[in-house]
C-alpha positions as CSV (number, residue, x, y, z in Angstrom):
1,X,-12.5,-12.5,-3.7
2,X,-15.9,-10.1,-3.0
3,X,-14.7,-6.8,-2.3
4,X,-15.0,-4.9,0.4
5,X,-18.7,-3.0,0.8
6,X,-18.2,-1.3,3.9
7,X,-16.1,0.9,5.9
8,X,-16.6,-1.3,8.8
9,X,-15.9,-4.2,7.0
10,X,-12.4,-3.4,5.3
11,X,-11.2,-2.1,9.0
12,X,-12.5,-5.5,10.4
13,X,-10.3,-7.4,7.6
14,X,-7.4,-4.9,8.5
15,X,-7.6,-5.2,12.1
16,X,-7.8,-9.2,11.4
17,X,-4.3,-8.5,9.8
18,X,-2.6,-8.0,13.5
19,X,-0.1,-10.9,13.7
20,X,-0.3,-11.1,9.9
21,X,3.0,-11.2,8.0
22,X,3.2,-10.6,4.1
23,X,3.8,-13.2,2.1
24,X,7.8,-13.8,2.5
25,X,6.8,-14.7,6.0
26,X,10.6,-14.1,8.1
27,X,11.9,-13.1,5.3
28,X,9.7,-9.9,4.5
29,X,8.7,-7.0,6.4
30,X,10.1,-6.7,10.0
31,X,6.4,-5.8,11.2
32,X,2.6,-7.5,10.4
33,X,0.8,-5.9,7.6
34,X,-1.5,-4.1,10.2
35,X,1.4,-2.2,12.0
36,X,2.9,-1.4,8.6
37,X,-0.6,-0.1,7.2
38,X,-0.9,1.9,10.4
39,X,2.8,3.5,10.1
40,X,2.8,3.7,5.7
41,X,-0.7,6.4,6.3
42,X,0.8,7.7,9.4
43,X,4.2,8.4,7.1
44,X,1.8,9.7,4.3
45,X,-0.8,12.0,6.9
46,X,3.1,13.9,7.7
47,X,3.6,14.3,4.1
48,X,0.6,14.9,2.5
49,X,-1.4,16.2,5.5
50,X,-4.3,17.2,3.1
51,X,-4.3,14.1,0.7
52,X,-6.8,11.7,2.6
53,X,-7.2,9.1,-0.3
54,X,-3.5,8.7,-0.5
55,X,-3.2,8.1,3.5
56,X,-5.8,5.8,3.0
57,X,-4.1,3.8,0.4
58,X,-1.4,3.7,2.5
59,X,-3.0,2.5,5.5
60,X,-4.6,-0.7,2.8
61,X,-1.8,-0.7,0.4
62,X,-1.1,-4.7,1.3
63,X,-4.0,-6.0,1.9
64,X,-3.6,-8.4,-1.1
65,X,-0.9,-10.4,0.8
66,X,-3.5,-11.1,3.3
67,X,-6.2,-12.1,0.7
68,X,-6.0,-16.1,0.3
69,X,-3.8,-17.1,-2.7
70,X,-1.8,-14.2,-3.2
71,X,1.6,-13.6,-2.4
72,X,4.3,-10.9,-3.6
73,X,4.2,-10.3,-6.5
74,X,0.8,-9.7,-7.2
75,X,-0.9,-8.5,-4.0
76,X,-0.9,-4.8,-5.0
77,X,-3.2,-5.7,-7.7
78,X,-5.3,-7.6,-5.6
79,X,-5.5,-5.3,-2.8
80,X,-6.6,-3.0,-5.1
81,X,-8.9,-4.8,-6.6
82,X,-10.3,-5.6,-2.8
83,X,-11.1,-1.8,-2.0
84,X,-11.9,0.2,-5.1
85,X,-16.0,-0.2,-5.2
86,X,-15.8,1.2,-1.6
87,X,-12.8,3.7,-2.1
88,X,-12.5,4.8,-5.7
89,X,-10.6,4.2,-8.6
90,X,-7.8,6.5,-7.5
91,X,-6.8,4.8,-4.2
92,X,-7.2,1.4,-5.9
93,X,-4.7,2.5,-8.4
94,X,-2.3,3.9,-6.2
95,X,-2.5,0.7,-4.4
96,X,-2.2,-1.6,-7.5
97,X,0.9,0.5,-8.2
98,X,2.5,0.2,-5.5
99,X,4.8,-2.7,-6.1
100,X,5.7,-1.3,-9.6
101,X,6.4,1.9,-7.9
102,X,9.2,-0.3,-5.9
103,X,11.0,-1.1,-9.2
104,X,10.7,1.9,-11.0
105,X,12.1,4.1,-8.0
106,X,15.0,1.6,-7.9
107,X,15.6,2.2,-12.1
108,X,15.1,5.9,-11.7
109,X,16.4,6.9,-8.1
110,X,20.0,6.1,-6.8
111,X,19.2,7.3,-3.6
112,X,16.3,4.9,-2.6
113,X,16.9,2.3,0.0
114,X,15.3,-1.0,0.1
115,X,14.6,-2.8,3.2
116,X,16.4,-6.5,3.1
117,X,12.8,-7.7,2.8
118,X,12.3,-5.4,-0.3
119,X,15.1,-6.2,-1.7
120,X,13.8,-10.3,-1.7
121,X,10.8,-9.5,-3.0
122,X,12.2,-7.3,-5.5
123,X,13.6,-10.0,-7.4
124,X,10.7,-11.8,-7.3
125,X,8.7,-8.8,-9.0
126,X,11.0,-8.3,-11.6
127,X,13.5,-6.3,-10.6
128,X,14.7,-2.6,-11.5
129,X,12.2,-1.5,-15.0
130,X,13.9,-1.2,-17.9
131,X,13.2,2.2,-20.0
132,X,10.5,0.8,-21.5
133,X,9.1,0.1,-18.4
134,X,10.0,3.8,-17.1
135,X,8.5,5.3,-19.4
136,X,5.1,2.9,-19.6
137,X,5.1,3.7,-15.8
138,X,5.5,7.8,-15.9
139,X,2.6,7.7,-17.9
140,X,0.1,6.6,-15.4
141,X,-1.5,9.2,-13.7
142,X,-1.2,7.8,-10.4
143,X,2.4,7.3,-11.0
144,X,3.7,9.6,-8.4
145,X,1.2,9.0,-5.8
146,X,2.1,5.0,-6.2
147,X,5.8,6.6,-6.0
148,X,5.3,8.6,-2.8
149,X,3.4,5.4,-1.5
150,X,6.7,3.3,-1.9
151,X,8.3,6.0,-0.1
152,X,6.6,5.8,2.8
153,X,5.8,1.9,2.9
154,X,9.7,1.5,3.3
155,X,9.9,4.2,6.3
156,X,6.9,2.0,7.7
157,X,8.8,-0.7,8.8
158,X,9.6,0.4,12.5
159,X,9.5,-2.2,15.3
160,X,7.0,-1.1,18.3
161,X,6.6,2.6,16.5
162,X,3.9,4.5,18.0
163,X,1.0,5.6,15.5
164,X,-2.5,6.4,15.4
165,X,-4.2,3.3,15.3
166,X,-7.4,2.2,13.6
167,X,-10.1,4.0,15.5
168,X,-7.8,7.1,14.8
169,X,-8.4,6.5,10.7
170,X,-11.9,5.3,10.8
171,X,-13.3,8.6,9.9
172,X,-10.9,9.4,8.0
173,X,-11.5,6.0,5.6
174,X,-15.1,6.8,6.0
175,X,-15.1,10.3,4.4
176,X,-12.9,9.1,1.5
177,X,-15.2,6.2,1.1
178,X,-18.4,8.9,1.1
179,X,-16.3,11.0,-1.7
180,X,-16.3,8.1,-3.7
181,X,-19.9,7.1,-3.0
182,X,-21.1,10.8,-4.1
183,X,-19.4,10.9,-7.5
């Protein structure tokens, strides 16, 4: 996999993600990974209107399923692999964590709802953490962006919602990638 280099180029492979279904296929998410992106950084913009870099890992977070070879259980990694030369270490990492963020919110959060597609992949990821895990995971610095992530990738599951689309979050992927380019 070469990672992405430009902004141009990561909304190119995103777009190319129209029609695109993660890696359960029927069985996963209701909507293709582009739709999802579009509705998981929408989500995100309405709760952390100042937090571009977390809207932005939203709108990427599963990328990796559409990266040949991949599949469920590892695509956040490789999705965040994918974008962090052009977006930074702290969107990659939210990204990576993303799928951990799943089972740790299910160990830690009686009140989280899975989607039925979640809930399949979930058991291929491992399932609920342990305490081990819990704690391992609190740890991470990123943990409760990767947990506010998971939040909104499971409202981000709406057939034919209406959000901004792509040209509406090029600029907005472009300044994040210029932060990370200036540090």
């Amino acid at each position: 996999m070469v990672p992405a280099s430009t902004v141009d180029e990561l909304l190119a492979r995103l777009a190319a993600c129209a029609g695109v279904f993660d890696s359960l296929g029927p069985d996963g998410d209701p909507v293709d990974i582009l739709d999802h992106g579009l509705q998981c950084a929408h989500e995100l913009a309405r709760v952390a209107p100042d937090d571009e870099e977390l809207q932005v890992a939203g709108l990427v977070h599963d990328l990796g399923h559409a990266i040949e070879g991949w599949h469920a259980v590892d695509h956040g990694e490789v999705g965040g692999a994918y974008v962090e030369a052009l977006l930074g270490a702290r969107v990659a990492r939210t990204v990576a964590l993303h799928v951990p963020a799943k089972r740790y919110l299910v160990a830690t959060d009686a009140a989280y709802e899975l989607s039925d597609g979640s809930v399949r992949s979930l058991e291929l990821q491992g399932g609920a953490m342990s305490a081990a895990e819990v704690a391992r995971f609190e740890q991470d610095p990123n943990a409760a962006d990767a947990a506010t992530l998971r939040r909104a990738d499971e409202a981000a599951k709406v057939i034919g919602r209406l959000v901004p689309g792509l040209d509406h979050w090029h600029p907005v992927v472009a300044r994040v990638a210029g932060v990370h380019a200036a540090r």
